[in-house]
Residue frames relative to the residue before (quaternion, step in Angstrom):
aa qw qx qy qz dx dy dz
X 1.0000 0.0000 0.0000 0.0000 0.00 0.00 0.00
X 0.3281 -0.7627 0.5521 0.0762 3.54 -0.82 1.45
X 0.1032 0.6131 -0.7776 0.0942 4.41 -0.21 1.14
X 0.0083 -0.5935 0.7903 -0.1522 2.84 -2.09 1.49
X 0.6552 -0.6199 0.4150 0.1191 2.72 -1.34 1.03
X 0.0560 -0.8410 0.5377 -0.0195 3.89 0.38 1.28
X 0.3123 -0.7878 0.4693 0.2482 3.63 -0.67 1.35
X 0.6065 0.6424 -0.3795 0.2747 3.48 1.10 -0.37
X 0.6030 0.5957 -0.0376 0.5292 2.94 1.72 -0.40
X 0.0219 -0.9075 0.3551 0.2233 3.17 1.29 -1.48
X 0.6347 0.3855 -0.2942 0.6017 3.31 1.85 0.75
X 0.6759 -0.4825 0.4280 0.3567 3.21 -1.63 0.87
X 0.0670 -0.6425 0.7570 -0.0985 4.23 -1.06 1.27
X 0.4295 -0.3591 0.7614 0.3269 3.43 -1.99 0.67
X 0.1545 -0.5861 0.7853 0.1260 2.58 -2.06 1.19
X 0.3269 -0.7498 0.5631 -0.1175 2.88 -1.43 1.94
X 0.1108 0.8754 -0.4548 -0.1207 3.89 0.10 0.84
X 0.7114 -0.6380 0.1724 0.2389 3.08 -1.37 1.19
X 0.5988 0.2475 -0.3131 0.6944 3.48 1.51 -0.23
X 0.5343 -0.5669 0.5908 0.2100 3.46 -1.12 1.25
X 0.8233 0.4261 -0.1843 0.3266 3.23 -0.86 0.96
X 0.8240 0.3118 0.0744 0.4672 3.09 1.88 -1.08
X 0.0649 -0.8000 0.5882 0.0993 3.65 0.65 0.62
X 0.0751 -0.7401 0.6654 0.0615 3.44 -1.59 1.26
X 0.1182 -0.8218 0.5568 -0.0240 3.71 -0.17 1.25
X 0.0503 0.6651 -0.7449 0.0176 3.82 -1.16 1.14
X 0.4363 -0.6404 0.6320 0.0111 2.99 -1.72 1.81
X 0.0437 0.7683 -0.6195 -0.1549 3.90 -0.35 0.41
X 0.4314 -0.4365 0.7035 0.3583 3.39 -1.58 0.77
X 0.6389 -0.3277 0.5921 0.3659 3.08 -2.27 1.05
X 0.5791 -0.6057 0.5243 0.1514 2.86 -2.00 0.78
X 0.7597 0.5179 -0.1863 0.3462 3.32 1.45 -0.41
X 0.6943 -0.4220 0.0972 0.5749 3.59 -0.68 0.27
X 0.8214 0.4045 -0.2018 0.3477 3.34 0.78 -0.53
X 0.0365 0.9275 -0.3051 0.2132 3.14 1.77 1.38
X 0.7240 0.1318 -0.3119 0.6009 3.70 1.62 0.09
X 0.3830 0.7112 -0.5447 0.2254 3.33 0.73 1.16
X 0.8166 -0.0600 0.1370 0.5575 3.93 -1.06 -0.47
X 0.7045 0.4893 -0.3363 0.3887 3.44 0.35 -1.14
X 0.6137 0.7114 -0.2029 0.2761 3.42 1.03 -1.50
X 0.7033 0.5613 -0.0307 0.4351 2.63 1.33 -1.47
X 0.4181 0.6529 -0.3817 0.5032 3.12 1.77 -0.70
X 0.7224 0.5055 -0.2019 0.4264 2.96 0.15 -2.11
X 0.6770 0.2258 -0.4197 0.5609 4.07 0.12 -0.12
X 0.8210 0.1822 -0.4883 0.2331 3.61 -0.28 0.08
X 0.4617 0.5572 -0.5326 0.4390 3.63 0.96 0.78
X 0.6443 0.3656 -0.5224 0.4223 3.72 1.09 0.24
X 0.5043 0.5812 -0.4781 0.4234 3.55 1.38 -0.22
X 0.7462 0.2896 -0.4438 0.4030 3.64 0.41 -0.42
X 0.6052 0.4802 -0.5040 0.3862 3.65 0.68 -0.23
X 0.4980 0.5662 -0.3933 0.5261 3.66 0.86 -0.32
X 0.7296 0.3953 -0.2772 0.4843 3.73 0.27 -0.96
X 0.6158 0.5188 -0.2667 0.5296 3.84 0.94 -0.78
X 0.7632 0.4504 -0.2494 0.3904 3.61 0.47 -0.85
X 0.5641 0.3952 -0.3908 0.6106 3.32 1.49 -0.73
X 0.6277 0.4840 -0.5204 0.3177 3.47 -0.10 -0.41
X 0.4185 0.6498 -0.3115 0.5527 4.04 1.38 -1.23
X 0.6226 -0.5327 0.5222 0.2366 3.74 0.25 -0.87
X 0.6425 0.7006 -0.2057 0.2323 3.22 1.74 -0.63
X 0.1277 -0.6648 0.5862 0.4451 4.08 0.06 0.05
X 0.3290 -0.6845 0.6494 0.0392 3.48 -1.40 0.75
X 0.1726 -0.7063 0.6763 -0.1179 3.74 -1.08 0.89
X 0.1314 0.7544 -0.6401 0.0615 3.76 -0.26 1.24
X 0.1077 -0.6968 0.7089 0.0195 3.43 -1.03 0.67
X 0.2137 -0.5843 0.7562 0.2026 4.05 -0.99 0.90
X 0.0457 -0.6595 0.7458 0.0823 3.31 -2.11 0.49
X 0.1957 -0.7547 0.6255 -0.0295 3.45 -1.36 0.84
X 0.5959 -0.4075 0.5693 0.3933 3.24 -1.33 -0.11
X 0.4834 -0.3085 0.6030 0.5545 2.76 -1.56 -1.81
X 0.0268 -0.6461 0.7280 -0.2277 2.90 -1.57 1.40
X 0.6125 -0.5807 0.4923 0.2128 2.81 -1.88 0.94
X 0.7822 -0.3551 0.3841 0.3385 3.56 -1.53 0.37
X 0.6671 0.6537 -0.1395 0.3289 2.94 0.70 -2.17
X 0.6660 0.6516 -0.1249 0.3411 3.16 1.05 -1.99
X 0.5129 0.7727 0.0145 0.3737 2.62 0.99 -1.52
X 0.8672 0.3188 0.0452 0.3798 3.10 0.23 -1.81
X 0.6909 0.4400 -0.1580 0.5514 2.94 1.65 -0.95
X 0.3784 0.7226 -0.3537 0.4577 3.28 1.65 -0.95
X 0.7627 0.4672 0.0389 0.4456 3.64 0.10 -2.02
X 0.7267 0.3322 -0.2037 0.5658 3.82 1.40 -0.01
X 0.6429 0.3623 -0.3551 0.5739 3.18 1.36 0.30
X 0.5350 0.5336 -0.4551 0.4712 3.22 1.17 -0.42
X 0.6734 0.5196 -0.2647 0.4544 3.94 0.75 -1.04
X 0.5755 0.5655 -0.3229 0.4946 3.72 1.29 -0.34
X 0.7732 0.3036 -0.2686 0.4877 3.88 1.33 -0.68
X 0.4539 -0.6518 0.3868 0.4685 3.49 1.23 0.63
X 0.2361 0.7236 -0.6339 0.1370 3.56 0.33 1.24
X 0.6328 -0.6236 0.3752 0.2644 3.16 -0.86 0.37
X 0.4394 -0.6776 0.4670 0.3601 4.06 0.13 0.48
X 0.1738 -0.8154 0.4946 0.2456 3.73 -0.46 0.27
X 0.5179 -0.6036 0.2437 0.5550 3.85 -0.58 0.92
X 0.8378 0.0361 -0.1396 0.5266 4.09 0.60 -0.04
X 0.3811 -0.5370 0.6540 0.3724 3.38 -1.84 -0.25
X 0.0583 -0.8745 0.4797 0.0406 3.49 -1.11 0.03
X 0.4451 -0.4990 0.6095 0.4260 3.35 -0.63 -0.45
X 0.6474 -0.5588 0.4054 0.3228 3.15 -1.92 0.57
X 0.7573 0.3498 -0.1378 0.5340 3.65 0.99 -1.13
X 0.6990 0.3837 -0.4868 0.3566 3.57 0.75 0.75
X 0.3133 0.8062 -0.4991 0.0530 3.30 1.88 -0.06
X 0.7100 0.5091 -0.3279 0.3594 3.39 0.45 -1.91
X 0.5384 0.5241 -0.4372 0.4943 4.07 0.64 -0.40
X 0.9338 -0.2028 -0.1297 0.2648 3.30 -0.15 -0.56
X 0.0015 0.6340 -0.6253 0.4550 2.50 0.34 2.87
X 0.4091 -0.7745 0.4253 0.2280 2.71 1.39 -1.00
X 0.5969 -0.3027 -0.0527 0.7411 3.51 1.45 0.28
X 0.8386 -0.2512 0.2205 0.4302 3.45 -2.18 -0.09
X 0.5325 -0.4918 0.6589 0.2011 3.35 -1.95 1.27
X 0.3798 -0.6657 0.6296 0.1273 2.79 -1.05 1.59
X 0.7460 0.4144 0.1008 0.5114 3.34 0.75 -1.93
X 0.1597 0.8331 -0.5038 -0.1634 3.91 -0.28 0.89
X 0.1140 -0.8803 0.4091 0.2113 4.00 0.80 0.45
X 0.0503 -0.7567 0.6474 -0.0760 4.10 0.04 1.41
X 0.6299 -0.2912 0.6114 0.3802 3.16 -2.16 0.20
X 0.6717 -0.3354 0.5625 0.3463 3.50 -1.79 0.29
X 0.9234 0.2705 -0.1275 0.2408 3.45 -0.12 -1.20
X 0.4273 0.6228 -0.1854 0.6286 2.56 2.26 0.84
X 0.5978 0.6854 -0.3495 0.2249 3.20 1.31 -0.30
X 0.5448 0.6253 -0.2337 0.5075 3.08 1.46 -1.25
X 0.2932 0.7030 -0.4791 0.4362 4.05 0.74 0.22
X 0.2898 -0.6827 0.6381 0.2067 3.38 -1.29 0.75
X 0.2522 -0.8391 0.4818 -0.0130 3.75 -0.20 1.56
X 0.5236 -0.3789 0.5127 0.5652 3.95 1.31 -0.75
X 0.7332 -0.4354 0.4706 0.2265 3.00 -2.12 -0.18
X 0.7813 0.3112 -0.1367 0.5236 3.08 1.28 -1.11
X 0.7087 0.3172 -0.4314 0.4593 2.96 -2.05 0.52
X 0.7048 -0.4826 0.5190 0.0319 2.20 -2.19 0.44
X 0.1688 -0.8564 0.4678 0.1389 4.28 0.34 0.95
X 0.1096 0.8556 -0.5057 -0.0130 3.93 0.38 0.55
X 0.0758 -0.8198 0.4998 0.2691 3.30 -0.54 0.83
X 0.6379 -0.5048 0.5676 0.1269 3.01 -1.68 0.54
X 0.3015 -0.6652 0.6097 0.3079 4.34 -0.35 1.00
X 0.6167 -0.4380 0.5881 0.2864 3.19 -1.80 0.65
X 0.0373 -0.7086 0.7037 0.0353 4.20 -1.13 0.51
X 0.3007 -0.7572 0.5521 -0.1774 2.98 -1.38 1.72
X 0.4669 0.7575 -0.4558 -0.0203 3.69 -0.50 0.29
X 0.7501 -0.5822 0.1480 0.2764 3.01 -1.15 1.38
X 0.7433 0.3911 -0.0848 0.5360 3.76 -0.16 0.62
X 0.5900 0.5420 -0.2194 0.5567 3.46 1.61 -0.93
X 0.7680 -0.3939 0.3758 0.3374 4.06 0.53 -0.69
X 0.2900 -0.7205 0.4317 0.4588 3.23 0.05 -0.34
X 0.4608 0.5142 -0.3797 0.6157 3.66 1.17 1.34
X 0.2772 -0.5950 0.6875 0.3107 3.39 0.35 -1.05
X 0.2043 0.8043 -0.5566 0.0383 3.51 0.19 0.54
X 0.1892 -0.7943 0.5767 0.0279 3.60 -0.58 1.43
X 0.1766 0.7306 -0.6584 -0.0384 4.06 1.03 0.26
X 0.7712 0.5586 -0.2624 0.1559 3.77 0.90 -1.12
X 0.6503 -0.5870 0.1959 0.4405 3.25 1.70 0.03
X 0.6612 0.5947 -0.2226 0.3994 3.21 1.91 -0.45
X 0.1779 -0.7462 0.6334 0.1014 3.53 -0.47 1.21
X 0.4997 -0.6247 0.5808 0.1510 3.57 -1.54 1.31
X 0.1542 0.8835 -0.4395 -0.0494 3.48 -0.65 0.65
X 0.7167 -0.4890 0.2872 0.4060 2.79 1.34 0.65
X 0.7436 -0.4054 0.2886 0.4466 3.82 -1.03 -0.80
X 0.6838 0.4899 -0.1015 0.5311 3.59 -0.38 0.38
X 0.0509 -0.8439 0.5078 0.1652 3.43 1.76 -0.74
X 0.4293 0.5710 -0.6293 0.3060 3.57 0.12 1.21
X 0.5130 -0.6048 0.5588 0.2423 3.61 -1.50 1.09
X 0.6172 0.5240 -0.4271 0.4027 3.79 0.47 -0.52
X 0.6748 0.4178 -0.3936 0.4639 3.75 1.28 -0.71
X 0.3982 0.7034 -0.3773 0.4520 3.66 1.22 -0.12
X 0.7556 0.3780 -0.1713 0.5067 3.61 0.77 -1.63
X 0.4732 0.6807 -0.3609 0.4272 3.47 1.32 -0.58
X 0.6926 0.5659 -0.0922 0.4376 3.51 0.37 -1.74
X 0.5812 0.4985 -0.2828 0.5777 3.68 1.17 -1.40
X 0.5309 0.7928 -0.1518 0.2581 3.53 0.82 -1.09
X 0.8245 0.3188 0.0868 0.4595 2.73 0.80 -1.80
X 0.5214 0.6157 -0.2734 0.5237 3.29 2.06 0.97
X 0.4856 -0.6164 0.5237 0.3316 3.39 0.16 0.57
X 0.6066 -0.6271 0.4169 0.2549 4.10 -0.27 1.23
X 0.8085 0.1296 -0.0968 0.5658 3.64 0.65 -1.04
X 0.4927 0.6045 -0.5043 0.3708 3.80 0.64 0.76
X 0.5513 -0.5082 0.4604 0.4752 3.76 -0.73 0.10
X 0.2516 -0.7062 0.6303 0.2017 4.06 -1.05 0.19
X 0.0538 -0.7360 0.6662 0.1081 3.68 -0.48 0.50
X 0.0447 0.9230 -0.3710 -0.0919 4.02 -0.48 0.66
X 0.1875 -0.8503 0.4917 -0.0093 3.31 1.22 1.60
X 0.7762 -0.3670 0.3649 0.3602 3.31 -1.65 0.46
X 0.5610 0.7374 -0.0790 0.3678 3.30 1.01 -1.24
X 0.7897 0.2927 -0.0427 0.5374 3.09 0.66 -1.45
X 0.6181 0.5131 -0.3122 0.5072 3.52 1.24 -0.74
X 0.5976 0.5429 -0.3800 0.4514 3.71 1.09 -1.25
X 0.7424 0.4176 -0.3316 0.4057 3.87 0.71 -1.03
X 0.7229 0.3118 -0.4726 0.3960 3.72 0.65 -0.13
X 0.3398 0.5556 -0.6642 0.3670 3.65 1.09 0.21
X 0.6334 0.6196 -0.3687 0.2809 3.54 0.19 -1.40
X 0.7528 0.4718 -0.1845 0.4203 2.89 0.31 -2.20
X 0.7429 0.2715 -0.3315 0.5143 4.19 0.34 -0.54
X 0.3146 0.5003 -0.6577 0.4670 4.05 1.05 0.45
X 0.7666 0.5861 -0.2064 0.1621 3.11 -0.27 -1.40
X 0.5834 0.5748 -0.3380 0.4637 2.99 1.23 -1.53
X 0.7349 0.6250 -0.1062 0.2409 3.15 0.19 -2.02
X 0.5174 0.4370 -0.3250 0.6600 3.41 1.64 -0.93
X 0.7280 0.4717 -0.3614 0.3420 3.99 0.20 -0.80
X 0.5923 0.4921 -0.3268 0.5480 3.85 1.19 -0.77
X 0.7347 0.3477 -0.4476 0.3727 3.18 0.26 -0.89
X 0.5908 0.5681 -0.3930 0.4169 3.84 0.96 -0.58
X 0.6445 0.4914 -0.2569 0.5265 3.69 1.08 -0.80
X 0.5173 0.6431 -0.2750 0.4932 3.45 1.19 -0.04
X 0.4682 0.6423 -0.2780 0.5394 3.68 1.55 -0.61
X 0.7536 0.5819 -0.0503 0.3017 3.22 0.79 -1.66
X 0.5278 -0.6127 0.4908 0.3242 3.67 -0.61 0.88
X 0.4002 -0.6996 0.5208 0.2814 3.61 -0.41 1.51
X 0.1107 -0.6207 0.7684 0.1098 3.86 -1.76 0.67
X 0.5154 -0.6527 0.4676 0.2995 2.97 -1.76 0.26
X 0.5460 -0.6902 0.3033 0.3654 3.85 -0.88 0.90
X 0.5558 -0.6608 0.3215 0.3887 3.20 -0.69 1.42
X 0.6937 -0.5087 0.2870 0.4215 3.75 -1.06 0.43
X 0.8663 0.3097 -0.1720 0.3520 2.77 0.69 -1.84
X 0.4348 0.5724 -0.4410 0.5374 3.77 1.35 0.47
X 0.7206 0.2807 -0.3027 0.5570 3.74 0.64 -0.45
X 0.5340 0.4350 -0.5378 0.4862 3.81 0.69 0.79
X 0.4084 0.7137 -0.3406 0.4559 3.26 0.90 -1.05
X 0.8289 0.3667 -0.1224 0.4044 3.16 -0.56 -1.60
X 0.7147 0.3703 -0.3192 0.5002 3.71 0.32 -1.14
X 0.5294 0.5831 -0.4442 0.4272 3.80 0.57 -0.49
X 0.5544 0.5819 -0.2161 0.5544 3.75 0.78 -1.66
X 0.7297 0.4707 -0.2919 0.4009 3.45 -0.28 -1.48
X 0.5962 0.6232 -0.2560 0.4367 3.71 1.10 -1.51
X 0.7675 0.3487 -0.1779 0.5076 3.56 0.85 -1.18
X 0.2141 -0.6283 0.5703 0.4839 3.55 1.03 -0.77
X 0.3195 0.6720 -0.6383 0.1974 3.51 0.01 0.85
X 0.1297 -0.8368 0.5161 -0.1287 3.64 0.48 1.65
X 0.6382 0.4447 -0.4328 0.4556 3.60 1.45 -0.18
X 0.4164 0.6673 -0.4822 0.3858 4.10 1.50 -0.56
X 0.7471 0.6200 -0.2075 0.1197 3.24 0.73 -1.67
X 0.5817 0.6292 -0.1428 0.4954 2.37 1.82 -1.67
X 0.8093 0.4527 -0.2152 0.3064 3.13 0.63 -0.70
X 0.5942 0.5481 -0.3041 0.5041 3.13 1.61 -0.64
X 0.5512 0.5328 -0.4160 0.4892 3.78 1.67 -0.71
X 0.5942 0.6531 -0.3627 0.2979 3.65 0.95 -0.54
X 0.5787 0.5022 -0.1817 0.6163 3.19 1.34 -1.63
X 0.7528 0.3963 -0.3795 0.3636 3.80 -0.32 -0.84
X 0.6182 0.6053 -0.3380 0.3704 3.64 1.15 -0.82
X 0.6406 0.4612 -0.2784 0.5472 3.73 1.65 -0.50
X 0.5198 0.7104 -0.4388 0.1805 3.70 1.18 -0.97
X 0.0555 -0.7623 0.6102 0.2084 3.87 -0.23 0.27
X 0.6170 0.4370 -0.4680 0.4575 3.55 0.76 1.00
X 0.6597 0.5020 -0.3553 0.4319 3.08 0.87 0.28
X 0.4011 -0.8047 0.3552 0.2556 4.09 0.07 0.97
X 0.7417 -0.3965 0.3400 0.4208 3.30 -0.90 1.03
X 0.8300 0.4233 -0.1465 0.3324 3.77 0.33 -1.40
X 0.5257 0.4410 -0.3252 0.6507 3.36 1.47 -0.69
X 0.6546 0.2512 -0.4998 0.5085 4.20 -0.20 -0.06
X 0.5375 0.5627 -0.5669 0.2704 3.38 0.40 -0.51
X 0.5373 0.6545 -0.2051 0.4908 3.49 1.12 -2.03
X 0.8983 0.2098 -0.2184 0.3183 3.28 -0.30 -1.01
X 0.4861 0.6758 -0.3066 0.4615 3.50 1.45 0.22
X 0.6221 0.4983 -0.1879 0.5739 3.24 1.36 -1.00
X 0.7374 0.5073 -0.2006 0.3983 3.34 0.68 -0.86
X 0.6259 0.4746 -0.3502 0.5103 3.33 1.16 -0.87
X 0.6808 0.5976 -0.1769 0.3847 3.32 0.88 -1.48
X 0.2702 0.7988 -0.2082 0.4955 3.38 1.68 0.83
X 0.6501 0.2605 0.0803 0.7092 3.15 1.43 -1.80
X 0.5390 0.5620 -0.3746 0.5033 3.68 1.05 -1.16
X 0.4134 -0.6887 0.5892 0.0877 3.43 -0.36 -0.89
X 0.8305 0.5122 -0.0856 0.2012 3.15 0.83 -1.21
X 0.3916 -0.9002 0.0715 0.1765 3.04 1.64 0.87
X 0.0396 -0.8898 0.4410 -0.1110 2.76 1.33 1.64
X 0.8941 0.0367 -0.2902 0.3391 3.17 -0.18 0.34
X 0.0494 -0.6958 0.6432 -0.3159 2.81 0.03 2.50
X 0.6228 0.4640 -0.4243 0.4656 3.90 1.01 -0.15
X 0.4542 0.5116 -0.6405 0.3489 4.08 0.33 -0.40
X 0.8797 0.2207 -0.2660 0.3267 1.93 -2.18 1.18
X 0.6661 0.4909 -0.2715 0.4915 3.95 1.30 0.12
X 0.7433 0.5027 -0.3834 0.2188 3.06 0.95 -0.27
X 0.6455 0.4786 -0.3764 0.4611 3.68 -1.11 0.27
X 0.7019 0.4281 -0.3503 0.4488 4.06 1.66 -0.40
């Protein structure tokens, strides 16, 4: 079961789509000038995780981005950073007013900037906003028109998506040097630890950590997760093979391709 956070409402609703079987999700670029900057980007990878969450749920999924008018350029770079955090392509690009056409029927799911929320969207769907993203030096957007995603140490985009992560979906994201420098860290780390748990005779993921998680996943609460991967990564009751399991698994919705080190260590 898929609860998001519906601003018209300002409380968490089951999101219920109108053809049984089929979740239709439109991403809008911010409305402003700086519609394929930092923020943007937010906004596509919160339809990648709802897209990743829903298929897990059972759901086929249907993303369509929408825009304004926009340059080529935008565009281009927009769609190369987006491909740099392992976002998922969406089945089109679009315009704002042709989304629901070619969805093919009503937007279950509409996923805007914050300052976008207040917009008149239709009747249907769900209106989720999306926190405003900020980094220092970037604009007071984060404006990526040039193609370059910030990642922090190590210059990897996945610690970039990490960091985005580690924000509650509809809160503002502020991503200082600081914050970017600790999820470089934090997904070093992981990765050295799977791949070491990877040695290990697989176990199955304890129950109440795989409830846990699908519950989270249900809300997009991607900061529980994080945290509960945090805690479980110290448990010394928990076997090498079950964190392994439940690392992989989470890292499903995560994204964040922990376990790109098997098989590397010691070379």
């Amino acid at each position: 079961m898929l609860r998001l956070l519906d601003s018209r409402t300002n409380s968490y609703a089951e999101v219920a789509p109108a053809r049984r079987g089929l979740l239709r999700v439109c991403a809008y670029a911010p409305g402003d000038a700086e519609g394929f900057g930092i923020t943007g980007l937010r906004v596509e990878l919160v339809a990648d995780l709802l897209a990743r969450a829903a298929e897990m749920c059972g759901l086929q999924v249907i993303t369509v981005f929408a825009s304004r008018e926009h340059s080529r350029g935008q565009a281009s770079a927009s769609r190369r950073d987006a491909e740099a955090l392992g976002i998922h392509p969406p089945t089109a690009y679009t315009s704002s007013h042709e989304a629901q056409a070619v969805l093919g029927g009503p937007i279950d799911v509409h996923l805007v900037s914050s300052h976008d929320a207040d917009e008149s969207f239709g009747r249907s769907g769900a209106v989720v906003p999306v926190g405003a993203a900020h980094i220092p030096g970037y604009g007071d957007h984060g404006d990526t028109s040039a193609g370059t995603v910030p990642a922090g140490q190590g210059h990897d985009p996945l610690a970039f998506r990490l960091a985005l992560l580690s924000v509650p979906y509809h809160e503002p994201a502020d991503l200082t040097g600081s914050v970017l420098a600790r999820a470089y860290e934090t997904l070093r780390r992981w990765r050295q630890q799977v791949a070491g748990w990877a040695e290990s005779p697989s176990r199955p993921i304890p129950a109440d950590i795989g409830q846990q998680a699908q519950a989270a996943f249900g809300g997009l609460d991607i900061v529980s997760v994080l945290t509960m991967l945090g805690g479980l990564a110290h448990d010394a009751g928990v076997s090498a093979g079950a964190k392994f399991e439940a690392f992989v698994y989470a890292d499903r919705i995560l994204g964040l391709d922990l376990a790109r080190d098997i098989g590397k260590l010691g070379g």
